[in-house]
N, C-alpha and C positions, 0 to 999 in steps of 0.2 A: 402479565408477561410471564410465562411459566413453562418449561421444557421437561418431559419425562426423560429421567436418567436413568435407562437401561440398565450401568453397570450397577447402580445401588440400589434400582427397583423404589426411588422414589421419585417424587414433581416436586422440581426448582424452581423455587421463582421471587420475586421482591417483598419483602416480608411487605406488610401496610402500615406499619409504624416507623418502617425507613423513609421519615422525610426527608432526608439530606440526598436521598439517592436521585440522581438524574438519569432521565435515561434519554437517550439520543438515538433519533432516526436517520438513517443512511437513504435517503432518495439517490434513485440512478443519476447519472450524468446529464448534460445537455447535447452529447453525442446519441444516445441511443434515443429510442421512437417504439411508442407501444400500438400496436395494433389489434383490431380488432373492438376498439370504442366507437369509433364514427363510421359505418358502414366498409367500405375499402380502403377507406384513408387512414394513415399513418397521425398517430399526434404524439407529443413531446412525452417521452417516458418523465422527465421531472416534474412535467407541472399533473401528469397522471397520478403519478406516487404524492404530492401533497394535496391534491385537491381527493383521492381517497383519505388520506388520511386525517385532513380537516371536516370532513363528510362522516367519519365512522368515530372521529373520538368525542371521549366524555370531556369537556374540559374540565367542569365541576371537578371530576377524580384527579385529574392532574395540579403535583404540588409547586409545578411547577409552568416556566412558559412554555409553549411546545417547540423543543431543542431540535433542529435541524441540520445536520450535516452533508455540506456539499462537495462532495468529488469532481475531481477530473477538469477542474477549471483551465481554462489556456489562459484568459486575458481578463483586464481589469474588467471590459464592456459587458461582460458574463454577468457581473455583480449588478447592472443597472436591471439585467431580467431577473435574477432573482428579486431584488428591490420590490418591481414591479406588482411581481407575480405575490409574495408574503402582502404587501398593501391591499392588493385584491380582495386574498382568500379573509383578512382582517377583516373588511367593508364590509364584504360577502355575508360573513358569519356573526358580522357584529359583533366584535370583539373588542376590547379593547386595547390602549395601545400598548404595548410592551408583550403584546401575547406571543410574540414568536421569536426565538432568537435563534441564529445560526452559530455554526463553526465553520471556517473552510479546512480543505486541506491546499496544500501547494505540492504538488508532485504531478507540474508537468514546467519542463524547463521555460518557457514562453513567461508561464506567470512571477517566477521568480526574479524578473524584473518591474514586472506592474504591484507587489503586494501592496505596498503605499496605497496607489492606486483603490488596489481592488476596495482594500479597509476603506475608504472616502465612500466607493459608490454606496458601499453596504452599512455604512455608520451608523442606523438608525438599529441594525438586526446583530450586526458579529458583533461575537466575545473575543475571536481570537482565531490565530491561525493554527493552523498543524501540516509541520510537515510529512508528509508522505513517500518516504524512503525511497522503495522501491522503486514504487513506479516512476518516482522522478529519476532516479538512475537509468531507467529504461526509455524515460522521454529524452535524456540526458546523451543518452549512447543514440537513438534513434536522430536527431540535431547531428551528431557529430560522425555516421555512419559512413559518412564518403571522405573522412580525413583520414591521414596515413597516421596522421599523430595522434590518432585519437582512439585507439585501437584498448579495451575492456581488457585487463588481466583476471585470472580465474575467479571469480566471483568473492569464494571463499576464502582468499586470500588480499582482497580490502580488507587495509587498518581502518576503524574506528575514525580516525578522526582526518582519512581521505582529505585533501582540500577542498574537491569540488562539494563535498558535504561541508565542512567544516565551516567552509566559507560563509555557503548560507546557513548553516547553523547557529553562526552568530550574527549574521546580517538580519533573521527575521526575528527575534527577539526584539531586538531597537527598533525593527516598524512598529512592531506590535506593541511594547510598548511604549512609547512615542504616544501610543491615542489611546493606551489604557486599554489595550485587549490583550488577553492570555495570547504566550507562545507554548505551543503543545510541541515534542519530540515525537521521533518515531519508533519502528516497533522491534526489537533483536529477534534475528531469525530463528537463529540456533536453541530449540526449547529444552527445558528442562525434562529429565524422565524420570521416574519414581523406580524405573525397574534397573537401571545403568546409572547405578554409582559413578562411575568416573564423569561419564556425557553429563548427569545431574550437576557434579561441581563445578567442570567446563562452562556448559552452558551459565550455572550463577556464576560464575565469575565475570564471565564476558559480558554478560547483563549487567553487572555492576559496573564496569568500569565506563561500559557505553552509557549509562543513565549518570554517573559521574562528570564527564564528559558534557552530554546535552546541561548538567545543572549549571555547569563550570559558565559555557556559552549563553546561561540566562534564560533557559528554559524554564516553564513553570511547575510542566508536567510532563507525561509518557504514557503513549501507548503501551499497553501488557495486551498478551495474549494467550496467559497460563498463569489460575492464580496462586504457583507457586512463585511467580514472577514478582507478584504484588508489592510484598511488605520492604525486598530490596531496593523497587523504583521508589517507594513512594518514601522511605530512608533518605535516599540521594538526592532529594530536592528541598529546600527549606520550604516552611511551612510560615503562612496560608500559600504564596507566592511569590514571586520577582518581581512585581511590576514595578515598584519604586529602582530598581537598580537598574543602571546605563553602563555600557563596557568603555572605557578607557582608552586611549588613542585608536577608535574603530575606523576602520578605513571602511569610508561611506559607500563607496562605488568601487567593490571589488571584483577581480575576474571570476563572473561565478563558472566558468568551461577551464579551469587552465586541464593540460594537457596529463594524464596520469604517469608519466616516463617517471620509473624507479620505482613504482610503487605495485605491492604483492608482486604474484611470481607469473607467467605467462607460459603455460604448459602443453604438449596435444594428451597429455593425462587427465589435464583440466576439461581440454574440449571434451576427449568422450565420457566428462561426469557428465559436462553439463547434456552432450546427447542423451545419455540414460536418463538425469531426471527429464528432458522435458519429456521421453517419450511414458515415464510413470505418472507423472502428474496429467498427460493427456490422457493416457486411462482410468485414473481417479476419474475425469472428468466425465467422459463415455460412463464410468460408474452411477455419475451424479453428483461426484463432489466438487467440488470450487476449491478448496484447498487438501491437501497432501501431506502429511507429518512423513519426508523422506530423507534419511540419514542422519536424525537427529535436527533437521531444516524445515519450519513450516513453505510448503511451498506455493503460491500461489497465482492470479494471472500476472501477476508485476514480475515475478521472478522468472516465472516460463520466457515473459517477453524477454528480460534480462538474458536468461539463456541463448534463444533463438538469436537475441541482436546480437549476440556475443560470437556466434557460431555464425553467422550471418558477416561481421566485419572480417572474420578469421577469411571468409571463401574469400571477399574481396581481394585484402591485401595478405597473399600468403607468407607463408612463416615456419618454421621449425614445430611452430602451433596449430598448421592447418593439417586435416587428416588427406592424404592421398587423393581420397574420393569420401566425397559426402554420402552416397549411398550404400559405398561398401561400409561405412562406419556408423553407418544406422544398423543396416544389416547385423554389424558382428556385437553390436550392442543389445540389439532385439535378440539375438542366440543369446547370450549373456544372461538378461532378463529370463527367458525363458526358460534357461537351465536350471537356476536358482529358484522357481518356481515349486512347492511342494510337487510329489511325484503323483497326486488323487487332485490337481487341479484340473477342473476341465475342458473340454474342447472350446466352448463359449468364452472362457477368460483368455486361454491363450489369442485366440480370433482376435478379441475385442486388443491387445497388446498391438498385435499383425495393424488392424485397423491405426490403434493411436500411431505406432513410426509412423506409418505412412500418411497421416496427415499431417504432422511435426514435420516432414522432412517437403513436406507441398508446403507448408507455410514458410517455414525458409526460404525456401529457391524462388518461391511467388512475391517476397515480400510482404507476407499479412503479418502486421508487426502492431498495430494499432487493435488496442485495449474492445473489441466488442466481442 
């Protein structure tokens, strides 16, 4: 596994005497469908992405089992088809048993009532859960879209230790371990920069206190996404892990939706960031990127949906927070964007801008709010 780094003009990759290193594959969801294997027919993009990948790898070279990460789960019943589908590829390949193991994540509101659950069907394969920030916030906001009291304050303006996070922050550590599987945290947006001083310290700081935080709640580890990020997650958490420790009068069945009243700030300055980012992050996208380093913010599909649902509850139940008119405030956002634009950018980038509003502002008013 090796990527050429342009800026230093050399290829990255896992040295071969890092045994301790794992590496982990990300298959699609069981929402998506890949086409073009069976003649016209449609088949499961998850069991696509491991039945290639049990097909093309060496296992000989691998130092370890083949580490599996599964996204986007809704329900515990999800776990009995992975089950299923890892038993197969195992027979299939002749392999032996323990050759595969998973991680899930949790970051869709639905499962964070079945994790118990999900850990039972899957016992033979997970290590562990991980929650998935974002996008759970955004399954979270999508659940709660038609209540008046349920209404997202400006993104950036969630404290750290929110309840509806917190809540299960400390709820999936005690599933997990309860049967002896890691609890994984999730990832801080806000990245560090080598060229801005001040954003660099911001950003560690915030990092630190959030991976403080997740260790306090009995997390084992944390997603990073910059490895300046590294050496202060992996400081904040005791070492090898949590699994022998249990939290102290844990209240077993908490509200994991309470309602976010008093918490961050509810702005129409907040709506038209979140306009601008989604309409640059759906340019990234038109670009070819999937994710966006915007404002000092990795941004990616979890957080555009964030956006969109956020600008989406605003139109419902209006506010001090909602803009006039949602088109005119795409519009004066997309002048904005475009202003700020070098003055030798070209006709094709501006277009491609024109293009992203207007599909960010059709996915709103249509409701496409769901991860594909």
């Amino acid at each position: 596994m090796t990527y050429a780094d342009a800026k230093r003009g050399i290829t990255v990759g896992i040295a071969a005497p890092a045994r301790r290193t794992v590496v982990w594959t990300r298959v699609r969801g069981l929402h998506l469908s890949q086409a073009g294997v069976l003649g016209g027919e449609l088949t499961s993009a998850s069991l696509f992405d491991l039945a290639l990948l049990a097909f093309r790898i060496d296992r000989a070279r691998l130092a370890h089992p083949l580490c599996v990460y599964i996204p986007k789960s809704e329900s515990a019943e999800e776990a009995l088809w992975w089950k299923a589908v890892f038993d197969a590829l195992i027979a299939a390949k002749g392999w032996p048993p323990g050759s595969i193991k998973a991680m899930a994540l949790v970051e869709s509101h639905p499962l964070a009532y079945e994790m118990e659950e999900f850990l039972f069907n899957l016992r033979e394969y997970a290590l562990g859960l991980n929650l998935g920030r974002w996008d759970y916030m955004a399954s979270l906001i999508h659940f709660n879209l038609n209540d008046r009291e349920w209404l997202l304050p400006d993104r950036n303006t969630i404290p750290l230790d929110v309840p509806f996070f917190q809540r299960l922050r400390t709820i999936l550590p005690e599933i997990a371990h309860k049967h002896g599987a890691m609890a994984i945290g999730g990832m801080t947006a806000l990245y560090p920069s080598r060229e801005d001083p001040a954003l660099n310290a911001r950003a560690l700081a915030v990092l630190e206190r959030d991976k403080r935080n997740e260790a306090a709640c009995l997390m084992d580890g944390a997603w990073t996404g910059h490895p300046d990020q590294n050496a202060i997650a992996v400081d904040a958490f005791p070492f090898p892990n949590q699994l022998d420790r249990r939290p102290a009068n844990l209240e077993r069945r908490p509200d994991l939706r309470p309602v976010p009243r008093g918490v961050g700030a509810t702005t129409i300055e907040g709506t038209r960031a979140a306009v601008r980012t989604t309409i640059r992050y759906r340019n990234g996208v038109l670009e070819g990127r999937g994710a966006s380093l915007l404002d000092g913010y990795m941004e990616d599909l979890a957080t555009d949906r964030i956006y969109r649902l956020m600008i989406a509850q605003r139109l419902r139940f209006p506010g001090p927070y909602t803009p006039p008119s949602l088109r005119a405030t795409f519009d004066e956002e997309l002048q904005r964007i475009l202003r700020e634009l070098p003055p030798d950018a070209s006709g094709e980038t501006r277009e491609r801008y024109r293009a992203a509003c207007e599909l960010t502002e059709r996915a709103i008013l249509t409701g496409a709010f769901d991860p594909v």
